[in-house]
N, C-alpha and C positions, 0 to 999 in steps of 0.2 A: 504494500500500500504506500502510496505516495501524496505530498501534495501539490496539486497546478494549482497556478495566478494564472489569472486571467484579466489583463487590462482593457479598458476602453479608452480611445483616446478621441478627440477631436482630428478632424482634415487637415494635413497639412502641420500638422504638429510632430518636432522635433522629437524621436523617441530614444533614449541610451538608458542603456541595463546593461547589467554583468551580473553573472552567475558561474558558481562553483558547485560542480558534480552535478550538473541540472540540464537538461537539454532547453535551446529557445525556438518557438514558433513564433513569427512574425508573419499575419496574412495583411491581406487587403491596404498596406501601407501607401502615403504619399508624399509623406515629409522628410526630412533627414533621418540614416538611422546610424545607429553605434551598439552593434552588437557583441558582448567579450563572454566567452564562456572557456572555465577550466574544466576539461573533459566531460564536454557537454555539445551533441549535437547543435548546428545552427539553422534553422530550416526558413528561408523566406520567401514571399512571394510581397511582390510589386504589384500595386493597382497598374494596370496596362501605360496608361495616361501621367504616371509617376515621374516625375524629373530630380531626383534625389541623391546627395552624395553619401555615399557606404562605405562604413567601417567596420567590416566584421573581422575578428578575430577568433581561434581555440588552439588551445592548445595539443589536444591530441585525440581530437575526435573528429567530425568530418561537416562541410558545408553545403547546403543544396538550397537551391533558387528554382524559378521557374523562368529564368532569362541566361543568357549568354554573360557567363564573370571568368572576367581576364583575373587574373590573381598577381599580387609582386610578392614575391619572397624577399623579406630584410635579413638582413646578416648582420652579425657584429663584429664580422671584417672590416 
């Protein structure tokens, strides 16, 4: 047994969360987002009509969209 949040946000409104051992689901978005999770799936989907700049990060679990994401890898090289 576990437990989900469930947010509601307004249009167009900035969303950033971080979460540890927890997966995030981000649907129907429009606004900025900032998503950080430690071993925790990232799962988002964009409103179609979306123009939004994206920070997702995990550490060691994995990322899924329902759009085309170019990725950068940083180094501390």
């Amino acid at each position: 047994m576990g437990i989900t949040q469930t947010i509601y946000a307004p249009k167009n409104i900035e969303l950033k969360t971080e979460k540890i051992n927890k997966n995030i689901n981000a649907t129907d978005l429009h606004g900025d987002v900032s998503l950080k999770s430690i071993s925790g799936d990232i799962d988002l989907n964009l409103n179609k009509s979306a123009n939004a700049y994206l920070n997702l990060k995990t550490i060691s679990r994995k990322m899924f969209t329902d759009f085309d994401l170019n990725t950068k890898i940083l180094s501390k090289h």
